[in-house]
VEXDREN-2710 file (C-alpha; in Angstrom, 1 decimal):
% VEXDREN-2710
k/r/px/py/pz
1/UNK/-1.7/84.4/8.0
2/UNK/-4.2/82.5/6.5
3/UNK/-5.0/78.7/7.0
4/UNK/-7.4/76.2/5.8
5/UNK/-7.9/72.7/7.9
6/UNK/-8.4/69.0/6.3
7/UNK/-9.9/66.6/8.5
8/UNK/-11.0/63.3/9.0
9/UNK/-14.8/63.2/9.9
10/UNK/-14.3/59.9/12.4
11/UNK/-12.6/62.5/14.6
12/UNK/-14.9/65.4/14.6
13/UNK/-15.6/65.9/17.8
14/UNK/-12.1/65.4/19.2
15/UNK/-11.0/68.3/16.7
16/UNK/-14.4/70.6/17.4
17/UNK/-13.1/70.3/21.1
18/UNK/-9.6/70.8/20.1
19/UNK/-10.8/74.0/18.2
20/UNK/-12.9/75.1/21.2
21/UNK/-10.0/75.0/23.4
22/UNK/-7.5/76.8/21.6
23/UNK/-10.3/79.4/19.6
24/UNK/-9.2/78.3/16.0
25/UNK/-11.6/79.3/13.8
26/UNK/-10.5/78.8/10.5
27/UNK/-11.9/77.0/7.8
28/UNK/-12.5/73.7/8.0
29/UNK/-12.9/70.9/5.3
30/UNK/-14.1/67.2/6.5
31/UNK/-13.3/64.1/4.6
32/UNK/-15.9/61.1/4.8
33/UNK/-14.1/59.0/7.2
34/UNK/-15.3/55.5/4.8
35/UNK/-12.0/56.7/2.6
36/UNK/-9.8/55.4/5.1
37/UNK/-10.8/51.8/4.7
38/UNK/-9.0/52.2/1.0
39/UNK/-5.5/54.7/1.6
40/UNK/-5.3/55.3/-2.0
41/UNK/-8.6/57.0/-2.5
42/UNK/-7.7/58.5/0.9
43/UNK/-4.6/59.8/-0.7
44/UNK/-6.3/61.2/-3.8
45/UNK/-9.3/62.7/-2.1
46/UNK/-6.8/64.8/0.4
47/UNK/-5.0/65.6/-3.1
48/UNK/-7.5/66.7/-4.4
49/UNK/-8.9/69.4/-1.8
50/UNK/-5.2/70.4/-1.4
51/UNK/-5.1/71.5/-5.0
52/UNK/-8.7/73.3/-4.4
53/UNK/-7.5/75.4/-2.0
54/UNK/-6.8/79.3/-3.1
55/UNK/-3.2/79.6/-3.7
56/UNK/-3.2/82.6/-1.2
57/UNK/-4.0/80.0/1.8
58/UNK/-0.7/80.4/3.8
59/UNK/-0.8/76.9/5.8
60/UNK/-2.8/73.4/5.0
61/UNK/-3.4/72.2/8.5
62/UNK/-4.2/68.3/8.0
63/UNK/-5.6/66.5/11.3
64/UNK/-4.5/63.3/10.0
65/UNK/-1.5/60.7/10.1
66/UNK/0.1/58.5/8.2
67/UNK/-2.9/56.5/7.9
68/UNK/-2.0/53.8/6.1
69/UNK/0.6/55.5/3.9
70/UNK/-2.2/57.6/2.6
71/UNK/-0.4/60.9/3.2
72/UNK/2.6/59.8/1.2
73/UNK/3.2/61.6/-2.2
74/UNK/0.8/64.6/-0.8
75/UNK/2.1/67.9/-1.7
76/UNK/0.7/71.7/-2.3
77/UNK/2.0/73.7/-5.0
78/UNK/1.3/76.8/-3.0
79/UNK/0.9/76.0/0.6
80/UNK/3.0/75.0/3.6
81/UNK/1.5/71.8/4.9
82/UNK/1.7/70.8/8.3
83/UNK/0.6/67.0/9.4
84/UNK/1.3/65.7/13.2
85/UNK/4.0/62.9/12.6
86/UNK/2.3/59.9/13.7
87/UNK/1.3/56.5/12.2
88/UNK/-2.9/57.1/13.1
89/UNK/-5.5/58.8/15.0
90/UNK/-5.2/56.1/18.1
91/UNK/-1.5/56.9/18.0
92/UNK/-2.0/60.4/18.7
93/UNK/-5.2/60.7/21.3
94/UNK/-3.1/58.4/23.7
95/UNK/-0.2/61.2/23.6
96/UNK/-0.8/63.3/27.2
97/UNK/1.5/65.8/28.6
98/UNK/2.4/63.5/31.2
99/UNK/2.6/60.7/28.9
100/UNK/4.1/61.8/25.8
101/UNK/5.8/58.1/24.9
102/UNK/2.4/56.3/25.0
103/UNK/2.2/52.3/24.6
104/UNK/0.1/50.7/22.1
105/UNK/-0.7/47.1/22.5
106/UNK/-0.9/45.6/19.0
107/UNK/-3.8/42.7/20.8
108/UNK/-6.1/45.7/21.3
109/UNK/-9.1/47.5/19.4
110/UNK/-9.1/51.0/20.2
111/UNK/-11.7/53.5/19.6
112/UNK/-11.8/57.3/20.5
113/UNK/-15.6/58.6/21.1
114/UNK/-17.5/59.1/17.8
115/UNK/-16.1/55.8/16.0
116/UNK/-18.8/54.0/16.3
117/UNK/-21.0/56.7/14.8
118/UNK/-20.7/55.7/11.5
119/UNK/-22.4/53.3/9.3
120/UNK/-19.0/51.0/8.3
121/UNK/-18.0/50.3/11.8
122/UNK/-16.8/46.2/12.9
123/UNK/-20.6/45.7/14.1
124/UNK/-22.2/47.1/11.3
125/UNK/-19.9/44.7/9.4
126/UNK/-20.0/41.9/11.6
127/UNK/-24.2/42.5/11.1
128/UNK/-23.7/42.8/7.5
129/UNK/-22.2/39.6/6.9
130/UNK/-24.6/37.7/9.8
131/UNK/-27.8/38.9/7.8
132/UNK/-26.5/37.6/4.3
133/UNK/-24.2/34.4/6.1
134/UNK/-26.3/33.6/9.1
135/UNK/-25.1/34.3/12.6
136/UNK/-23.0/30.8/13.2
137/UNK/-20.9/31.7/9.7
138/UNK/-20.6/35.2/10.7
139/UNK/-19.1/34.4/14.2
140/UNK/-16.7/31.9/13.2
141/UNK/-15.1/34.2/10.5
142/UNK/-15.4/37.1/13.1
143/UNK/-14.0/35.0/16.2
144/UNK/-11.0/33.9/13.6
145/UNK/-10.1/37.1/12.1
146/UNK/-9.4/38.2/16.2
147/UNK/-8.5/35.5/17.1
148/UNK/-5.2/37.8/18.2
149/UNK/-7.0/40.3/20.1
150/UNK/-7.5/40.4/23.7
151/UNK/-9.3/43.9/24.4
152/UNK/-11.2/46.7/23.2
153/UNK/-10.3/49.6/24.8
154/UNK/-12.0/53.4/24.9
155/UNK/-9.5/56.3/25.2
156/UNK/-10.7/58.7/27.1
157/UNK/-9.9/62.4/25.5
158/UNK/-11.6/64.2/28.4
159/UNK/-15.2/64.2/26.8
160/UNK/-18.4/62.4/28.1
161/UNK/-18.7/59.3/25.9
162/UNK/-21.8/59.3/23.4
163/UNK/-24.3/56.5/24.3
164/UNK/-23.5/55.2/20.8
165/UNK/-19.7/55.2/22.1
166/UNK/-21.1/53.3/24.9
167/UNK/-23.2/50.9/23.3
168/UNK/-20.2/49.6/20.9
169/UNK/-17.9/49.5/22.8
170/UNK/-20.2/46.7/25.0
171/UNK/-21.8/45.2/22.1
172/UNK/-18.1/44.7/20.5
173/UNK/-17.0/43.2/24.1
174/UNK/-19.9/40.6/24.1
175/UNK/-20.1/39.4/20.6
176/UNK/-16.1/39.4/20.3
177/UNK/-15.5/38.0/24.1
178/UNK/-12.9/40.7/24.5
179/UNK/-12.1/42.5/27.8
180/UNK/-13.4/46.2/28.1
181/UNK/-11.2/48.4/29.0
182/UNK/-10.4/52.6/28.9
183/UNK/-7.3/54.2/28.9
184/UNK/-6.8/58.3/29.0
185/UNK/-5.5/60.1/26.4
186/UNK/-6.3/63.8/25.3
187/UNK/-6.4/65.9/22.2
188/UNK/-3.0/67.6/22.5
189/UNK/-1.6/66.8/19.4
190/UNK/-4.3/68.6/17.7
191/UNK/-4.8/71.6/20.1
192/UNK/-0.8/71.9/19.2
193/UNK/-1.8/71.7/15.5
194/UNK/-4.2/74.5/15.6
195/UNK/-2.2/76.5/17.8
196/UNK/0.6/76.1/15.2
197/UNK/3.0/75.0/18.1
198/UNK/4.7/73.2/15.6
199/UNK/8.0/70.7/17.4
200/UNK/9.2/67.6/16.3
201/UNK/6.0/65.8/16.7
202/UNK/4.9/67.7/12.9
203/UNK/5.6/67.2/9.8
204/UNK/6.0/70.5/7.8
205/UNK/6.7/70.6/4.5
206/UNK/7.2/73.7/2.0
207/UNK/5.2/74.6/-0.7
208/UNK/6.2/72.1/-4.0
209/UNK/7.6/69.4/-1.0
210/UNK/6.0/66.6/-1.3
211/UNK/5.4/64.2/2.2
212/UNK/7.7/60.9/2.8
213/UNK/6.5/58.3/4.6
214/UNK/10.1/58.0/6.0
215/UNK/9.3/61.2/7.6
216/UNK/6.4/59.3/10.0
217/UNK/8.6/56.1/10.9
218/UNK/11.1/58.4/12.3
219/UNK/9.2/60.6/14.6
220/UNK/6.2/61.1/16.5
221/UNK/5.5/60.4/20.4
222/UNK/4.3/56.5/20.3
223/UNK/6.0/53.6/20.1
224/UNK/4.3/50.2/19.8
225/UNK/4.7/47.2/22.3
226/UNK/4.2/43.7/22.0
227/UNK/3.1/41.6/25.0
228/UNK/5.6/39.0/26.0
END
């Protein structure tokens, strides 16, 4: 049965280990992860690959969520697609076998390792704006825009952290007075995805079905919290 993968880039090396793991060596397409700061071209860039694909290709495996609505519309003329049902990337990497209901504090920044490998990242904004506002402008619209977060948190998947990881994560804690902390997670949710063992917790839709958003707000392992 053949398979081709769609993937966001900003998860790389979660998915290279989750490939590793469970010996899936299929094809694999990555998507600049910049597309996810606007869901629409998000949406038409997976579209677009999706109708590249041969029409032989027996499953589209997209290591995705709902990001942002961005899957919603998405369909294959030709191809089964199967997408994990959660809202994001941080929703999922939390999920652990022991801990498949996982909480996710809405006050928190979270990053996986590898986010902060990127040239769009909250510091290289935050920078951005300091060069062409000055620093005192550039901390007073920073310090207001989260002004409703308390933490940045690193989710551990079971992978050394890069010294880039490491790095931002600090520099974000400084600049942003925010408490540091890590949480574990894993990369099950993908390791299931490649090992096509498919339950609730994916989405798969037929060739000619196109994907509901509805179809992510009722499933999937996490649920968020608000602190009291």
């Amino acid at each position: 049965m053949s398979e081709i993968i769609i993937a966001c880039e900003m998860i790389r090396r979660e998915i290279e280990s989750a490939r590793h793991k469970t010996g899936n060596d299929s094809e694999i397409i990555y998507l600049e992860r910049g597309l996810h700061e606007y869901p629409n071209n998000l949406r038409d860039k997976i579209q677009e690959q999706i109708l590249a694909v041969p029409e032989t290709t027996e499953f589209i495996l997209l290591a995705y969520g709902l990001c942002g609505n961005a899957m919603h519309g998405i369909y294959s003329p030709h191809s089964t697609l199967v997408i994990p049902r959660y809202h994001d990337c941080i929703n999922m990497m939390l999920v652990r076998e022991d801990n498949p209901h996982p909480r996710v504090c809405p006050d928190c920044l979270y990053y996986t390792d590898g986010w902060f490998d990127s040239d769009n990242t909250l510091l290289m904004q935050y920078e951005s704006f300091a060069e062409k506002k000055g620093e005192a402008k550039a901390k007073k619209a920073y310090n207001l825009m989260l002004a409703n977060y308390k933490g940045v948190c690193l989710i551990n998947t079971g992978n050394a952290y890069s010294p880039e990881t490491i790095a931002g994560a600090e520099k974000t804690k400084e600049l942003f007075n925010l408490e540091l902390r890590e949480e574990k997670g894993s990369t099950i949710i993908l390791e299931r995805l490649f090992a096509r063992d498919w339950n609730e917790d994916f989405l798969i839709c037929p060739p000619g079905t196109p994907v509901d958003q509805s179809e992510f707000l009722s499933g999937g392992s996490s649920v968020a919290i608000f602190p009291g």
